[in-house]
PDB file of the backbone (N, CA, C, O) and the ligand in Angstrom, with CONECT records:
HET    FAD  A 101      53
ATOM      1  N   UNK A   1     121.906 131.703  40.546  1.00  0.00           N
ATOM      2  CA  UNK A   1     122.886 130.627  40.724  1.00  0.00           C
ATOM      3  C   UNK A   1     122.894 130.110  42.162  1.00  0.00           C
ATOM      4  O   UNK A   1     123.536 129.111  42.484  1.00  0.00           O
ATOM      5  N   UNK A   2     122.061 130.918  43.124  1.00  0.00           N
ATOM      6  CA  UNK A   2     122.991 130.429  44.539  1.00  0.00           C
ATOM      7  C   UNK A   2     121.452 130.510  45.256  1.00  0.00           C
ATOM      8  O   UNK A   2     121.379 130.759  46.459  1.00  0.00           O
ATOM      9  N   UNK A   3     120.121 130.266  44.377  1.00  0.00           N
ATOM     10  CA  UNK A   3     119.074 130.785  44.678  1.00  0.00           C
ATOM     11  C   UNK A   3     118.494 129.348  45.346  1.00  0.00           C
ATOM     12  O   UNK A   3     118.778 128.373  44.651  1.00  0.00           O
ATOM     13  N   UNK A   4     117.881 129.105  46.332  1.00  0.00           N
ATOM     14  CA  UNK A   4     117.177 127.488  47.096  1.00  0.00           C
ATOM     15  C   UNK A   4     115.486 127.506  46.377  1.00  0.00           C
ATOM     16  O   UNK A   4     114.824 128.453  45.953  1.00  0.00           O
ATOM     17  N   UNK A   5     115.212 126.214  46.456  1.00  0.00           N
ATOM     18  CA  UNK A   5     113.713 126.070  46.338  1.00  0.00           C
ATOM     19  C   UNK A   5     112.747 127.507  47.680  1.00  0.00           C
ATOM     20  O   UNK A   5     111.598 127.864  47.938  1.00  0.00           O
ATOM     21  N   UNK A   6     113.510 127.683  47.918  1.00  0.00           N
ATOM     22  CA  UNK A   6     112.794 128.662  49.227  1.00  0.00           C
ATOM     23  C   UNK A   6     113.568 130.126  49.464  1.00  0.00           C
ATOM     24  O   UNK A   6     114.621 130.394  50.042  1.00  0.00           O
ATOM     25  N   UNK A   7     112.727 130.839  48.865  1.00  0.00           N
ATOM     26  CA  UNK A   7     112.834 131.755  48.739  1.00  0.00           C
ATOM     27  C   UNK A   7     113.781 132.776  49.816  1.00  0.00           C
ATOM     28  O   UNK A   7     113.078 132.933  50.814  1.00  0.00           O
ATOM     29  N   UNK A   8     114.892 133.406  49.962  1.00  0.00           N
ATOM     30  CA  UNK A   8     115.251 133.929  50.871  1.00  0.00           C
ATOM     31  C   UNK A   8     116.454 132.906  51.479  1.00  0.00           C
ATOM     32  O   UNK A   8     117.236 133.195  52.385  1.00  0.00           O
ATOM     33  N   UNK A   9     116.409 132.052  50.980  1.00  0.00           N
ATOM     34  CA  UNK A   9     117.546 130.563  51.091  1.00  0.00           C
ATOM     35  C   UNK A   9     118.451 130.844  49.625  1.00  0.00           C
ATOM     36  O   UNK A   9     118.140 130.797  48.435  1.00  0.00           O
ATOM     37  N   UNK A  10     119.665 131.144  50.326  1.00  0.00           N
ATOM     38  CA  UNK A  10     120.946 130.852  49.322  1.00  0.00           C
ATOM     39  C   UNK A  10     121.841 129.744  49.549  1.00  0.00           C
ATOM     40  O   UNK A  10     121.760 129.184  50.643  1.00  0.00           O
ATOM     41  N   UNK A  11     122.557 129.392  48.827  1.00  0.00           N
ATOM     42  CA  UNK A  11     123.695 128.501  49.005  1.00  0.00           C
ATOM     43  C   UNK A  11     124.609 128.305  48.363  1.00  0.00           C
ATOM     44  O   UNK A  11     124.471 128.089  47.159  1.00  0.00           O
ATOM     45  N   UNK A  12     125.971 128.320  49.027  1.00  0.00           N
ATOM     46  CA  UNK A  12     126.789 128.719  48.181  1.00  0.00           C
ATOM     47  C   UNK A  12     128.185 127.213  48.872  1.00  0.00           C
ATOM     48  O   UNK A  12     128.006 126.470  49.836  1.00  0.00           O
ATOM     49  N   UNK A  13     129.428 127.254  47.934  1.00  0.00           N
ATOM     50  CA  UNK A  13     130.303 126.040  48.644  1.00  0.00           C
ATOM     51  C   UNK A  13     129.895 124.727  48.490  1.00  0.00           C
ATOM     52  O   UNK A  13     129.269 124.527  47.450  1.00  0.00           O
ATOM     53  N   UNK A  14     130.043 123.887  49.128  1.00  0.00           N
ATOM     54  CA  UNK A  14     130.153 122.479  48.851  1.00  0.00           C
ATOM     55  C   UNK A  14     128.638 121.808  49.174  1.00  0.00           C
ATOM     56  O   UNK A  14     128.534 120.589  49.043  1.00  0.00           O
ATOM     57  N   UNK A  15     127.728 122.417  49.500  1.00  0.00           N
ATOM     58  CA  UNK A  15     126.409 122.448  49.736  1.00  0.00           C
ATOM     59  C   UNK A  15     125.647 122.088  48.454  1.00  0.00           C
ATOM     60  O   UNK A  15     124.934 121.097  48.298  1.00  0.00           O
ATOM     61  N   UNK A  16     125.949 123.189  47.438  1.00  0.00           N
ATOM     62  CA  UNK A  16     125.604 123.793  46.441  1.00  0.00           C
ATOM     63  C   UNK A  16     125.681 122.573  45.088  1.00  0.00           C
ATOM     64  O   UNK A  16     126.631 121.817  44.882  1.00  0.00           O
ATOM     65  N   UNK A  17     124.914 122.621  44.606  1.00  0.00           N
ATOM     66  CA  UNK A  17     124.248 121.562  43.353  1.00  0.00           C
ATOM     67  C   UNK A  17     125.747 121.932  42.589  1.00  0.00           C
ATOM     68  O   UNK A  17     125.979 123.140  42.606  1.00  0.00           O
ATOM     69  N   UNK A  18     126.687 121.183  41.995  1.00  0.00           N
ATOM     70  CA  UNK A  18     127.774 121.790  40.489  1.00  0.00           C
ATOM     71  C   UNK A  18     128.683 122.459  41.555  1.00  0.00           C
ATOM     72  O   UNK A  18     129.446 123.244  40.993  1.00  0.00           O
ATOM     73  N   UNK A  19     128.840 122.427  42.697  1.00  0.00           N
ATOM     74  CA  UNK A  19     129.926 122.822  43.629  1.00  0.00           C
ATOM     75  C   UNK A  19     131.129 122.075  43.260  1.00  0.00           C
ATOM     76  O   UNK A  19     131.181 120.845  43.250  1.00  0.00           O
ATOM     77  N   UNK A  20     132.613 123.276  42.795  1.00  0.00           N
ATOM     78  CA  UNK A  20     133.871 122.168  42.571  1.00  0.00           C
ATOM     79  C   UNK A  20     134.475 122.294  43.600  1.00  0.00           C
ATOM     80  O   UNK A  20     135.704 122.327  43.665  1.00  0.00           O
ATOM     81  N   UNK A  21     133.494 122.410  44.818  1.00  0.00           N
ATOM     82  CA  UNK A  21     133.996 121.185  45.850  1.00  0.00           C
ATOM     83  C   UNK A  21     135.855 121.554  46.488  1.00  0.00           C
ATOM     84  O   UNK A  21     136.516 120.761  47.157  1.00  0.00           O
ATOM     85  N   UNK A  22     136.328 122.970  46.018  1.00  0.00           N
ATOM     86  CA  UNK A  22     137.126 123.456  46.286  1.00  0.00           C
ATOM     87  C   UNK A  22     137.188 124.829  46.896  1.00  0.00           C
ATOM     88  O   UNK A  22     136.641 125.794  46.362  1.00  0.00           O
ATOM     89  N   UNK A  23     138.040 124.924  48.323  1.00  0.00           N
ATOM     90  CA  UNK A  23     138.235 126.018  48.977  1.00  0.00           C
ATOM     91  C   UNK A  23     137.943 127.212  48.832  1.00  0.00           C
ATOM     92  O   UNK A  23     137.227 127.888  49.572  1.00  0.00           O
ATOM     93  N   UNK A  24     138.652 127.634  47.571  1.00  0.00           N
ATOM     94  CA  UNK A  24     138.864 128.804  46.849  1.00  0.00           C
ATOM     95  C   UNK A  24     137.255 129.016  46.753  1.00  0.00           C
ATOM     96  O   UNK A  24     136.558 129.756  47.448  1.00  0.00           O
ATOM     97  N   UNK A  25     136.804 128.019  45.523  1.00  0.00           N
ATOM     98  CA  UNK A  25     135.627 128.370  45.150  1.00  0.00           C
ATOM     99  C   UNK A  25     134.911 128.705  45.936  1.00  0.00           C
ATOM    100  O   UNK A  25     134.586 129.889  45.842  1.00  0.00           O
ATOM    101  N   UNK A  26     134.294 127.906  47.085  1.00  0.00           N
ATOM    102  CA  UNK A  26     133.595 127.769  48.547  1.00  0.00           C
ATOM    103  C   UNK A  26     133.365 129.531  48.741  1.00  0.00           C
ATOM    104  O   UNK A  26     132.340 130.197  48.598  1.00  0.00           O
ATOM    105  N   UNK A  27     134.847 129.974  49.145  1.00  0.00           N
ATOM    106  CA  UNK A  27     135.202 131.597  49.826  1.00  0.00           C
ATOM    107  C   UNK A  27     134.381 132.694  48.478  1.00  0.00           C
ATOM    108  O   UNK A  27     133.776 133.700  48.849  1.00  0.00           O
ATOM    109  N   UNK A  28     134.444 132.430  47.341  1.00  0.00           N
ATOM    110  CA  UNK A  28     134.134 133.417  46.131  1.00  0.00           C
ATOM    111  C   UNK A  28     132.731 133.086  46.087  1.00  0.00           C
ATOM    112  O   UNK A  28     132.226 134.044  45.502  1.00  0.00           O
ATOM    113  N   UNK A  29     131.745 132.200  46.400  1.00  0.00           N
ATOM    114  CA  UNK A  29     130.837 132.077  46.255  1.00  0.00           C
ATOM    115  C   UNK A  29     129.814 132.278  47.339  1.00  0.00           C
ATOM    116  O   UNK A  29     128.611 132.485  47.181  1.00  0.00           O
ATOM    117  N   UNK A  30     130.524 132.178  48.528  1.00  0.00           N
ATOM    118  CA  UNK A  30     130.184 132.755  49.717  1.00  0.00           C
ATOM    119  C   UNK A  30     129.582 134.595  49.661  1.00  0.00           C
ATOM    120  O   UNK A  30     128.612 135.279  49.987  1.00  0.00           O
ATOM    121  N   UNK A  31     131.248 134.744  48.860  1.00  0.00           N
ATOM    122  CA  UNK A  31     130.898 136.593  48.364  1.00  0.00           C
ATOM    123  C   UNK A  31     129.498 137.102  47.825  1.00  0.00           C
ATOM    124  O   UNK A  31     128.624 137.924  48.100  1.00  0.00           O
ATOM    125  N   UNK A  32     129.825 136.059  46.832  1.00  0.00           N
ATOM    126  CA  UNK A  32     128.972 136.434  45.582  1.00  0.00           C
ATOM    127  C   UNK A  32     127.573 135.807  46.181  1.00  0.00           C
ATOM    128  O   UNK A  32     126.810 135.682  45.223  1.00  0.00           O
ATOM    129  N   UNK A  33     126.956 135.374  47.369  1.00  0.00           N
ATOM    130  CA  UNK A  33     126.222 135.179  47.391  1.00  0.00           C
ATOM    131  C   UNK A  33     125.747 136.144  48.569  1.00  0.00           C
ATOM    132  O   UNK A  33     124.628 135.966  49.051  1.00  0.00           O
ATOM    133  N   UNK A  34     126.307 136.834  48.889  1.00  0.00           N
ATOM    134  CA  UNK A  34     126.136 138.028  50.265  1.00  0.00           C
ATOM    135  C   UNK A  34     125.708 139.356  49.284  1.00  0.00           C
ATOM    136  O   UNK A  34     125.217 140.392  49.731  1.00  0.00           O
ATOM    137  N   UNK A  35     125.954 139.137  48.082  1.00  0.00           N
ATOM    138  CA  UNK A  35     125.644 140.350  47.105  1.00  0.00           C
ATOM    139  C   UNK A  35     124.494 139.768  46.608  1.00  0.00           C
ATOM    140  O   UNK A  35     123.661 140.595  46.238  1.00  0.00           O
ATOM    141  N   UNK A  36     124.202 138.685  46.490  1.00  0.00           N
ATOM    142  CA  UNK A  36     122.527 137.829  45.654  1.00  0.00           C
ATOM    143  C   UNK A  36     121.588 138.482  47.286  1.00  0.00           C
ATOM    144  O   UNK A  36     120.449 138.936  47.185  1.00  0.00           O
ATOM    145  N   UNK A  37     122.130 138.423  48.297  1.00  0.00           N
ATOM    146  CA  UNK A  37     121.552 138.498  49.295  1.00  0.00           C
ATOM    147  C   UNK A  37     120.889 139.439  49.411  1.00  0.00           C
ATOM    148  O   UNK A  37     119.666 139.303  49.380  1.00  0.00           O
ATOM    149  N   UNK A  38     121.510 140.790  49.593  1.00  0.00           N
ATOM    150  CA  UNK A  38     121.467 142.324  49.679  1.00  0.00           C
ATOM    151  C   UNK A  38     120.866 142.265  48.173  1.00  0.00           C
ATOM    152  O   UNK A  38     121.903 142.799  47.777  1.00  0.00           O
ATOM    153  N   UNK A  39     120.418 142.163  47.455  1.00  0.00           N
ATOM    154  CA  UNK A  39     119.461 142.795  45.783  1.00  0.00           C
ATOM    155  C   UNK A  39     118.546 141.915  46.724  1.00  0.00           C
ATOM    156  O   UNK A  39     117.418 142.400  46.633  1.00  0.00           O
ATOM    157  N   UNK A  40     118.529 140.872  47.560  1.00  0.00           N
ATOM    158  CA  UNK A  40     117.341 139.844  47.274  1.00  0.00           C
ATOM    159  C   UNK A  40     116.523 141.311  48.590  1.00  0.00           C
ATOM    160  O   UNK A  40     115.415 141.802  48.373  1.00  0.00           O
ATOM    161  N   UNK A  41     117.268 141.648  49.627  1.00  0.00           N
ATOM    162  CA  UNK A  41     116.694 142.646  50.839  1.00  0.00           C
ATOM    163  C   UNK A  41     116.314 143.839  49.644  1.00  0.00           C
ATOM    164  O   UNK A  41     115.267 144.426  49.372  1.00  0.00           O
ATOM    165  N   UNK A  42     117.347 143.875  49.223  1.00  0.00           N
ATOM    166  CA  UNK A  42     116.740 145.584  48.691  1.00  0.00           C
ATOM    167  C   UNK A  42     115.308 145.568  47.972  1.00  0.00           C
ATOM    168  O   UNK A  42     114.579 146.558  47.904  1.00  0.00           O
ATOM    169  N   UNK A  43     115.028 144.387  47.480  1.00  0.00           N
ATOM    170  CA  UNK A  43     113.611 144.456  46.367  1.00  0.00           C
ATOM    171  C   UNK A  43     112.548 144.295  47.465  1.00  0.00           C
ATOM    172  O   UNK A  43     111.520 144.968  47.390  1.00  0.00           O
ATOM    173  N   UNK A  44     112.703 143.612  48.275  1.00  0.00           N
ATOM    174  CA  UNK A  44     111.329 143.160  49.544  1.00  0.00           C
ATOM    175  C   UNK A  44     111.528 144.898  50.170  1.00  0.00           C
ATOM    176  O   UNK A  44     110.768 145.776  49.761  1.00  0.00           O
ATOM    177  N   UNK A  45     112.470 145.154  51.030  1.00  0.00           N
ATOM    178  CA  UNK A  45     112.324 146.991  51.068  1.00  0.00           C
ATOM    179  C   UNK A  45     111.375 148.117  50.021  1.00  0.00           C
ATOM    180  O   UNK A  45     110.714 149.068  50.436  1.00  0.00           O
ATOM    181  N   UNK A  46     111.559 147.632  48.389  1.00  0.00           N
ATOM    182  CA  UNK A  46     110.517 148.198  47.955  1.00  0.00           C
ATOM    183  C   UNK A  46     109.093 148.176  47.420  1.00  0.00           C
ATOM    184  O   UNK A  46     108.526 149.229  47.130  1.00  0.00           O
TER     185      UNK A  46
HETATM  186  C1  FAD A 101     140.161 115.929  53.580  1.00  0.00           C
HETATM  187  C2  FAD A 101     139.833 117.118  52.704  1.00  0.00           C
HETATM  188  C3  FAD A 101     140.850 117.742  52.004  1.00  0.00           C
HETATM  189  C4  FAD A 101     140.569 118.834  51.189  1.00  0.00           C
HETATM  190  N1  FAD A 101     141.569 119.442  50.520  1.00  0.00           N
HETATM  191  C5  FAD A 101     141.321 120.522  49.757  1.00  0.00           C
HETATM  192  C6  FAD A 101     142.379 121.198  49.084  1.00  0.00           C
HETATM  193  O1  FAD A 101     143.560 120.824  49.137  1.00  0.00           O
HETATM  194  N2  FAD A 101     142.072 122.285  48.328  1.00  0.00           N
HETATM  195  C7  FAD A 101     140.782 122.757  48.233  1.00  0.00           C
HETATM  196  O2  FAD A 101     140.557 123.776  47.569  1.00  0.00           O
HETATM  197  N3  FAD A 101     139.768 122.137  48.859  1.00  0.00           N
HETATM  198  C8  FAD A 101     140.003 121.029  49.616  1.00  0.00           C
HETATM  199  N4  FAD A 101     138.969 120.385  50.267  1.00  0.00           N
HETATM  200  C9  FAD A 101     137.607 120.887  50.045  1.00  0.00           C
HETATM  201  C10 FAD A 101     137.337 122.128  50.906  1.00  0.00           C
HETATM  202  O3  FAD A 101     137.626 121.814  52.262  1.00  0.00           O
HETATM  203  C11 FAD A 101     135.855 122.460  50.756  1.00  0.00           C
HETATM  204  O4  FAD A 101     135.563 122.685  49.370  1.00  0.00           O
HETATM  205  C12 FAD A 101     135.474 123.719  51.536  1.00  0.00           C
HETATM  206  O5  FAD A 101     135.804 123.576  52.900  1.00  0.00           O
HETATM  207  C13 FAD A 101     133.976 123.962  51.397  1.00  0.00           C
HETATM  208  O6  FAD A 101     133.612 125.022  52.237  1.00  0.00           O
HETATM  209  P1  FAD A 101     132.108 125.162  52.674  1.00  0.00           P
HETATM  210  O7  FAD A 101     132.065 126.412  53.524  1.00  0.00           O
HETATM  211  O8  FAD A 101     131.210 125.079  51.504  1.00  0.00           O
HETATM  212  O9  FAD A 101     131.771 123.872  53.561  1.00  0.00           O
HETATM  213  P2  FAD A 101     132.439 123.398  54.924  1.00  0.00           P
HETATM  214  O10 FAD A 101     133.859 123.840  55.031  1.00  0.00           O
HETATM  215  O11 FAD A 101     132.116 121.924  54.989  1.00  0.00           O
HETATM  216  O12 FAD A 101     131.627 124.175  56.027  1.00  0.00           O
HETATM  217  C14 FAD A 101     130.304 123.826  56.355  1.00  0.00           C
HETATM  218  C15 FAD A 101     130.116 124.174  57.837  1.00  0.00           C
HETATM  219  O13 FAD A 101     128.733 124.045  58.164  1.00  0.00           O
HETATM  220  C16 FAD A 101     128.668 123.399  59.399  1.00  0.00           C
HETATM  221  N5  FAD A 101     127.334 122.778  59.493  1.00  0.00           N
HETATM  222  C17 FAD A 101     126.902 121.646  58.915  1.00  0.00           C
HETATM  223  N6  FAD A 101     125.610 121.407  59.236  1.00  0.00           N
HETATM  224  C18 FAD A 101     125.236 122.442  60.011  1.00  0.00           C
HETATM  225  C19 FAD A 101     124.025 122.779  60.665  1.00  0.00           C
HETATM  226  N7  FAD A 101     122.930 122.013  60.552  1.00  0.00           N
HETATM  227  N8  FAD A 101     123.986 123.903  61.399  1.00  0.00           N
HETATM  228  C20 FAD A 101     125.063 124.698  61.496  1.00  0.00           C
HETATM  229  N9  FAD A 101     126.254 124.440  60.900  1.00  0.00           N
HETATM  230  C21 FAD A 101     126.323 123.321  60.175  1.00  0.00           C
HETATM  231  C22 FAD A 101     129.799 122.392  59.422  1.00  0.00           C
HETATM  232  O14 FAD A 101     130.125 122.022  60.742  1.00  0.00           O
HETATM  233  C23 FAD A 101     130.901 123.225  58.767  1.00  0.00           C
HETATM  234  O15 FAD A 101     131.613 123.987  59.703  1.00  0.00           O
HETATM  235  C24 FAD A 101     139.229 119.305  51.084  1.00  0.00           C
HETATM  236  C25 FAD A 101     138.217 118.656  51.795  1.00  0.00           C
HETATM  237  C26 FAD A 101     138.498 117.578  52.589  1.00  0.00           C
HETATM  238  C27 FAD A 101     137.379 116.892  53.352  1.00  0.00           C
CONECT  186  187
CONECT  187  186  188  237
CONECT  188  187  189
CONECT  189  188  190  235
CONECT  190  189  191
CONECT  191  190  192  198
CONECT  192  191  193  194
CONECT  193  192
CONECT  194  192  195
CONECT  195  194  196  197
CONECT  196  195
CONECT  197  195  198
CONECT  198  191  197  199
CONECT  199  198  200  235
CONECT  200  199  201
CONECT  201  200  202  203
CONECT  202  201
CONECT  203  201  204  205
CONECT  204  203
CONECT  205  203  206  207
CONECT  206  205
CONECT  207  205  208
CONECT  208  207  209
CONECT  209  208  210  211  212
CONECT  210  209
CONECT  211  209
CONECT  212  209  213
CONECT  213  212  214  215  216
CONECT  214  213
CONECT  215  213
CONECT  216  213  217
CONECT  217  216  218
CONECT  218  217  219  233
CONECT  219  218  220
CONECT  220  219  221  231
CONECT  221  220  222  230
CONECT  222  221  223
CONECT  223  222  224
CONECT  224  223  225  230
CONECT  225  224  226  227
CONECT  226  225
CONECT  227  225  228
CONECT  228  227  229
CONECT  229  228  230
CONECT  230  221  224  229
CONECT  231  220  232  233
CONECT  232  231
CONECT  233  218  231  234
CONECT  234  233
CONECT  235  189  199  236
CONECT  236  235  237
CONECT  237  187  236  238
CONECT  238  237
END
């Protein structure tokens, strides 16, 4: 969901393609993309 044409590129908030462009959302997707982040480190680590 939060994955860029370039690999190692996330995006999350009002940036983001289907972004509703609201606060709330912005902050939860921010989260949820610091956790896409860390699986994306942990697999290149193995
Ligand atoms: C007038 C107004 C009223 C709003 N009212 C509400 C509301 O009542 N309720 C609500 O939920 N939402 C509201 N919103 C929407 C809400 O502000 C946004 O959804 C939210 O701020 C998105 O957060 P974001 O982190 O994705 O983007 P942003 O808050 O836009 O943060 C992006 C940051 O990236 C920085 N940046 C940009 N380019 C670069 C670059 N090249 N290098 C480094 N930094 C860069 C910018 O300076 C900015 O600080 C409102 C928006 C506006 C404009």
């Amino acid at each position: 969901m939060f994955n860029t044409s370039a690999p190692g590129v996330f995006a999350a908030g009002d940036v983001r393609g289907g972004s509703t462009k609201q606060l709330a959302s912005a902050v939860g997707e921010g989260a949820a993309a610091a956790i896409q982040i860390r699986y994306f480190l942990d697999k290149l680590e193995k």
